[in-house]
C-alpha positions in Angstrom: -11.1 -46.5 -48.1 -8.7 -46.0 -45.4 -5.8 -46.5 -47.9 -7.2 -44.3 -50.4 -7.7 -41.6 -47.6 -3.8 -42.5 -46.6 -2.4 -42.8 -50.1 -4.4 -38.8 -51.0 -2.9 -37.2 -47.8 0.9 -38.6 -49.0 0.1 -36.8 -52.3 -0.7 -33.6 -51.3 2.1 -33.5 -49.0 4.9 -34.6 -51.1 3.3 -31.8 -53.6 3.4 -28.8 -51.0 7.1 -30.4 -50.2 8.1 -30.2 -53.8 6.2 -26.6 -54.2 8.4 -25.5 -51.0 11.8 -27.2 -52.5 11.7 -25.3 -55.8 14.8 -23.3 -56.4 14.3 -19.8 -56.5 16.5 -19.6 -59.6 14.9 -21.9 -61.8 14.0 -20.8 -65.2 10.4 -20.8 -66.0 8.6 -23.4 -67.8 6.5 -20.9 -69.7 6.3 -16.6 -69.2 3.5 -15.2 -71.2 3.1 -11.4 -71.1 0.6 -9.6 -70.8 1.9 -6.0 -70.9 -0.2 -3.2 -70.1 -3.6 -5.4 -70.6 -6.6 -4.0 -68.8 -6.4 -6.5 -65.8 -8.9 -6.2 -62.9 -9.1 -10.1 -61.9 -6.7 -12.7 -61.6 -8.3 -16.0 -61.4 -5.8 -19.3 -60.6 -6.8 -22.7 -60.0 -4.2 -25.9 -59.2 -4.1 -28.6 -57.9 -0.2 -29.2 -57.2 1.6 -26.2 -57.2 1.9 -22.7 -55.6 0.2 -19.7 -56.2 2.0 -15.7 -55.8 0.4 -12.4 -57.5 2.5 -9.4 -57.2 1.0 -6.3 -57.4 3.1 -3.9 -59.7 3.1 -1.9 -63.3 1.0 -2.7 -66.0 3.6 -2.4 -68.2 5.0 -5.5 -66.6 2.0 -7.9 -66.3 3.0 -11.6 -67.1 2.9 -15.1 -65.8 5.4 -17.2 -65.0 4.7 -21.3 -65.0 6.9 -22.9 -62.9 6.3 -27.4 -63.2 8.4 -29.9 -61.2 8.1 -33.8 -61.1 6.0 -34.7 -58.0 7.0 -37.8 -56.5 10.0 -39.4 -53.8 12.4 -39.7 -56.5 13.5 -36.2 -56.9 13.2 -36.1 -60.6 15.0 -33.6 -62.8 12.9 -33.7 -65.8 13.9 -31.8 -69.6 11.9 -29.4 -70.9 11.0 -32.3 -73.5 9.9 -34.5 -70.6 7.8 -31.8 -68.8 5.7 -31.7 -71.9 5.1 -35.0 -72.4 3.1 -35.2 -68.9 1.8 -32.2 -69.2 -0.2 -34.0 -71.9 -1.7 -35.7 -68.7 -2.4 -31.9 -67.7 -5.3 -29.2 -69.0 -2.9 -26.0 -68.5 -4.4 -22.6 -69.5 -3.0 -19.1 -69.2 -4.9 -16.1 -70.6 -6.7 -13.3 -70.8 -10.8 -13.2 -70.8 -11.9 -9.8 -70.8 -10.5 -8.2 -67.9 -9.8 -11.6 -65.8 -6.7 -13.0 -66.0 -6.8 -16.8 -66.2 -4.1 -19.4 -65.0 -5.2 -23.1 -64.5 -3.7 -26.2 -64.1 -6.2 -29.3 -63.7 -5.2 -32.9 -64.4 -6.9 -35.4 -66.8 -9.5 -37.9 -65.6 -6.9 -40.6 -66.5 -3.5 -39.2 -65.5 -1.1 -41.4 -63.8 -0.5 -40.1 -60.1 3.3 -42.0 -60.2 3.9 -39.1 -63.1 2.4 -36.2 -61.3 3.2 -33.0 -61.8 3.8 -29.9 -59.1 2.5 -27.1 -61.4 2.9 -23.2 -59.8 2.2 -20.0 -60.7 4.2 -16.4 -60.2 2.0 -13.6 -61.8 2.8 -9.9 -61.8 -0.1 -7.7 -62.7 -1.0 -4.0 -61.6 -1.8 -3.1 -57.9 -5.5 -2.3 -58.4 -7.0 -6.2 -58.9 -9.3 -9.0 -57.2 -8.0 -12.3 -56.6 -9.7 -16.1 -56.5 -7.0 -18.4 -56.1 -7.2 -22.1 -55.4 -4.6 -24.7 -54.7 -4.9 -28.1 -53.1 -1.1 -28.7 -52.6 0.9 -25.5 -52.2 1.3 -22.4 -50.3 0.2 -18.7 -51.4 2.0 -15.4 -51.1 0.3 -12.1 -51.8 1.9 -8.7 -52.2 1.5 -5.0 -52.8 -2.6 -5.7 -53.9 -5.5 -3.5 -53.7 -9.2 -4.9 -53.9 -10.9 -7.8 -53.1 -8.7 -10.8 -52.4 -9.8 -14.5 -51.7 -7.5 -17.5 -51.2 -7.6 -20.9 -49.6 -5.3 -24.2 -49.6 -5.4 -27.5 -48.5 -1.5 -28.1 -47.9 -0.1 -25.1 -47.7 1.1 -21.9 -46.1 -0.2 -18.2 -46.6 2.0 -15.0 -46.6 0.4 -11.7 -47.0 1.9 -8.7 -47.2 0.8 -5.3 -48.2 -2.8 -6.0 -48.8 -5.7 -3.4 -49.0 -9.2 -4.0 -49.3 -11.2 -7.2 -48.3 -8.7 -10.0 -47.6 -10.4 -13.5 -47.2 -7.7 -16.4 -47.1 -8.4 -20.5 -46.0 -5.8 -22.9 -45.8 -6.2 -26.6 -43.8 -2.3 -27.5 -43.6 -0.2 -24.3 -42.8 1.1 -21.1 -40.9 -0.7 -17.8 -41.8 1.6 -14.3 -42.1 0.4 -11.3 -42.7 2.1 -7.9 -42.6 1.5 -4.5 -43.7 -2.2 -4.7 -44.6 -5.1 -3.2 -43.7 -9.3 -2.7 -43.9 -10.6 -5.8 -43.5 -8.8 -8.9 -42.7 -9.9 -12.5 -42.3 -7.8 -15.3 -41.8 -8.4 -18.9 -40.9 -6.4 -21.8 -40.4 -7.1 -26.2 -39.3 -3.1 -26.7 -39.0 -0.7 -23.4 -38.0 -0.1 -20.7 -36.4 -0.9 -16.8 -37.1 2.1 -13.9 -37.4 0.1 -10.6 -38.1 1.7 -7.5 -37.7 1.7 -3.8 -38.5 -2.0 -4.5 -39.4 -5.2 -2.0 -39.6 -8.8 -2.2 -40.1 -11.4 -5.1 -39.0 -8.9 -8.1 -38.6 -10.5 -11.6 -37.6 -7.8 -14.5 -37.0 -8.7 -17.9 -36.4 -6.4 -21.4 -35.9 -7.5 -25.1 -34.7 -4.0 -25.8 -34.1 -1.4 -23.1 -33.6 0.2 -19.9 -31.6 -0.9 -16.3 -32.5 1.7 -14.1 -32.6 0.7 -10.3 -32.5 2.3 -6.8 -32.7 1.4 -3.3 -34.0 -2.0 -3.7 -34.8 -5.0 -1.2 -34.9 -8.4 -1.7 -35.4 -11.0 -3.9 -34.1 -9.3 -7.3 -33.6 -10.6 -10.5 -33.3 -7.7 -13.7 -32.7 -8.7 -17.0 -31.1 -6.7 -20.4 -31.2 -8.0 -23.7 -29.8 -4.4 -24.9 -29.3 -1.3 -22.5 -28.4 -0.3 -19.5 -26.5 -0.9 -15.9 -27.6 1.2 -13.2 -27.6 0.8 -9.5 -28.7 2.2 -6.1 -28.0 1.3 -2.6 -28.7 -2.4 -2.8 -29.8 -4.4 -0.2 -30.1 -8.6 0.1 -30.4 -10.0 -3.3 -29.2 -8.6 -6.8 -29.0 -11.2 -9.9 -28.2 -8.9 -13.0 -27.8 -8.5 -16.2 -26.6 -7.2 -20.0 -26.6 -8.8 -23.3 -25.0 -4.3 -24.8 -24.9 -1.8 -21.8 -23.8 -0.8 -18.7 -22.3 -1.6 -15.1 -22.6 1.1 -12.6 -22.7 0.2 -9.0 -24.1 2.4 -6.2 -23.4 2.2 -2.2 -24.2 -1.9 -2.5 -24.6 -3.6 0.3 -25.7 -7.0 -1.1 -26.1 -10.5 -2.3 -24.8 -9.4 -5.8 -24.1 -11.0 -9.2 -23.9 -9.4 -12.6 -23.5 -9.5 -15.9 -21.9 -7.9 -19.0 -21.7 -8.9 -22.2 -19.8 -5.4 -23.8 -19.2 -2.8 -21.4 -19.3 -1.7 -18.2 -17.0 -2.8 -14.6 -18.6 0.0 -11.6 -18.0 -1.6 -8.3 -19.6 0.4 -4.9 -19.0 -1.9 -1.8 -20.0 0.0 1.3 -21.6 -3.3 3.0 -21.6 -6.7 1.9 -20.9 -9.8 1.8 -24.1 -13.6 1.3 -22.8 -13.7 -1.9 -20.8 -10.6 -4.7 -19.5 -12.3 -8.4 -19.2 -9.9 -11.5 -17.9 -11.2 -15.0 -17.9 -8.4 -16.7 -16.6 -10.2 -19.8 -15.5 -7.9 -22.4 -13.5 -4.8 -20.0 -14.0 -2.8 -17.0 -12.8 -3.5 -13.7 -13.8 -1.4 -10.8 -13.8 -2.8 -7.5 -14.6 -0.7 -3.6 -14.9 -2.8 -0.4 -15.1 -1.6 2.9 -15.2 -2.1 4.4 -12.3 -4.7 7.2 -11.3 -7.3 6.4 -13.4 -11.0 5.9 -12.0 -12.2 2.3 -12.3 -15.2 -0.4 -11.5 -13.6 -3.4 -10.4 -14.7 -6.2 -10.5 -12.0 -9.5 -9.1 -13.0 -12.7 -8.3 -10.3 -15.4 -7.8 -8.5 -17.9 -5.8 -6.5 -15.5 -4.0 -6.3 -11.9 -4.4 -3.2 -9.3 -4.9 -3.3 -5.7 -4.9 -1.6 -2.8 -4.1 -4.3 -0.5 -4.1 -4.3 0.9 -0.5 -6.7 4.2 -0.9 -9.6 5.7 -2.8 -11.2 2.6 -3.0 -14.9 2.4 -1.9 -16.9 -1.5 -1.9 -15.6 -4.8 -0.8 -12.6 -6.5 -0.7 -11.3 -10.4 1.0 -8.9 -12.6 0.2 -11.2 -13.8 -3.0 -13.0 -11.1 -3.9 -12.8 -7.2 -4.6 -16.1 -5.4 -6.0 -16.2 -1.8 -5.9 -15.0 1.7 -7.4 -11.5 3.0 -7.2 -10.7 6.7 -7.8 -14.6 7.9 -8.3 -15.3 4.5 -10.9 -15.0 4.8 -14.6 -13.7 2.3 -17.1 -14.7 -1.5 -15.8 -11.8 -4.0 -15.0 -13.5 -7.9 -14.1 -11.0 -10.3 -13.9 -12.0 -14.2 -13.2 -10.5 -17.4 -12.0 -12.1 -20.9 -11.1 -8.5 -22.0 -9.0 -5.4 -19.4 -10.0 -4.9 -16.2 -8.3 -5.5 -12.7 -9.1 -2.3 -9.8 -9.1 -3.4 -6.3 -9.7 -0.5 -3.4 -10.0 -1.4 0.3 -10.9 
């Protein structure tokens, strides 16, 4: 079992490696059009191969089949030879109703040593849905509106100018997204997240990777179980965390929540939402808030660092300062088991 289980993982990863290598430039194994066909959904299923839909004209709906020999020996294969394995292959590209269909599945009986890395590149209008599934490649979505869903086991995701629901999975790869907005949600076992001049619910999620994140507005949801986060200029409210890294948000206009349990947390406040809340557990914290602004403070730390000298009224030692500054307001609790705590308004 164990060499079955090693032998699988090698051949999904010298698929997404000969996915990544393909050369921008090659010429298409097949291009079927499908000019100004009444496409709402674009269904794509493969096993070996990228997937990228590219939101455009109608006029120019069509799908490109890109196949490459998948194996160590860096094949360059005819035309003629590509379709005597794809014999191997049940390939199918067409139109059912309104849904687009491109799938690539092999045979019960096809020999892995003559594999095949099969990909799709499909241009169809702006207004579709999307269910695309591939095992051994990465996805890239563009300039789409509606309902998009996604995953991969070997592969990365790039997103860019997506509106609507946006749902995307993949086990073995970095997540990107850009220019998108309502609602986002993105999860990854093996990467780390870019997201950036987002909008909308947005829910980010890796196992084993940074998060990255800048120029984002909405109600934001980020957690990683192993890297740092970083983020500047967010707007509305950001709930974040990580178990394995840092914290360093910049220019924050937001309610703000985050943690981390091994790492030090530096957050500078351009302007203040409803609440701030700071676990930093066993490390440092640095926290900037404009000053003036009325505040319920609640710190509680190793040590304690403030340059608040006046208009406070409650308690305050070397561990611990409870009480309201400038009348109370907008509630600041900051946290540490060991590290220390530096406030500067």
């Amino acid at each position: 079992m164990k060499t079955f289980k090693t032998t699988f993982v090698l051949f999904l990863l010298g698929q997404a490696l000969a996915t990544s290598a393909q050369n921008n430039n090659q010429e298409p194994y097949l291009n079927k059009p499908f000019a100004n066909a009444a496409i709402k959904n674009v269904n794509v299923k493969t096993s070996g191969g990228s997937i990228t839909v590219s939101g455009g004209t109608a006029a120019d709906a069509h799908v490109e089949v890109y196949i490459n020999a998948n194996n160590n020996n860096n094949e360059d294969l005819s035309k003629d030879e590509l379709t005597e394995r794809l014999k191997d292959y049940d390939l199918n590209v067409s139109l059912n109703g309104n849904e687009l269909q491109a799938t690539a599945k092999a045979k019960s009986n096809f020999n892995w040593k003559k594999s095949l890395s099969i990909s799709f590149k499909i241009y169809v209008p702006k207004e579709v849905s999307t269910n695309l599934t591939t095992s051994g490649g990465s996805i890239k979505l563009s300039n789409l509106n509606g309902e998009q869903n996604f995953s991969t086991s070997g592969g990365s995701l790039n997103l860019d100018q997506l509106n609507g629901l946006v749902k995307g999975r993949t086990s073995g790869g970095s997540i990107k997204v850009s220019n998108s907005k309502s609602n986002i949600d993105l999860r990854t076992s093996g990467g780390g997240i870019t997201a950036a001049d987002c909008q909308g619910t947005i829910s980010l999620s890796t196992s084993g990777g940074s998060l990255h994140l800048a120029n984002l507005n909405g109600t934001i949801n980020a957690r990683t179980s192993g890297g740092g986060i970083t983020g500047d200029h967010i707007s509305g409210e950001l709930i974040t965390g990580t178990s394995g890294g840092s914290i360093n948000l910049t220019e924050m206009a937001c309610s703000l929540e985050t943690s981390t349990s091994a790492g030090s947390t530096h957050v500078q406040m351009e302007k203040l939402g409803k609440y701030i809340k700071i676990n930093g557990s066993v490390g440092h914290v640095d926290l900037q808030i404009p000053s003036g602004k009325g505040l319920d403070l609640d710190l509680h730390g190793n040590r304690i660092s403030t340059n608040v000298t006046s208009n406070f009224n409650g308690e305050k030692d070397d561990s611990r300062m409870v009480g309201k500054l400038n009348g109370g307001g907008i509630p600041v609790t900051v946290s540490t088991s060991i590290g220390g705590i530096n406030v500067r308004m």
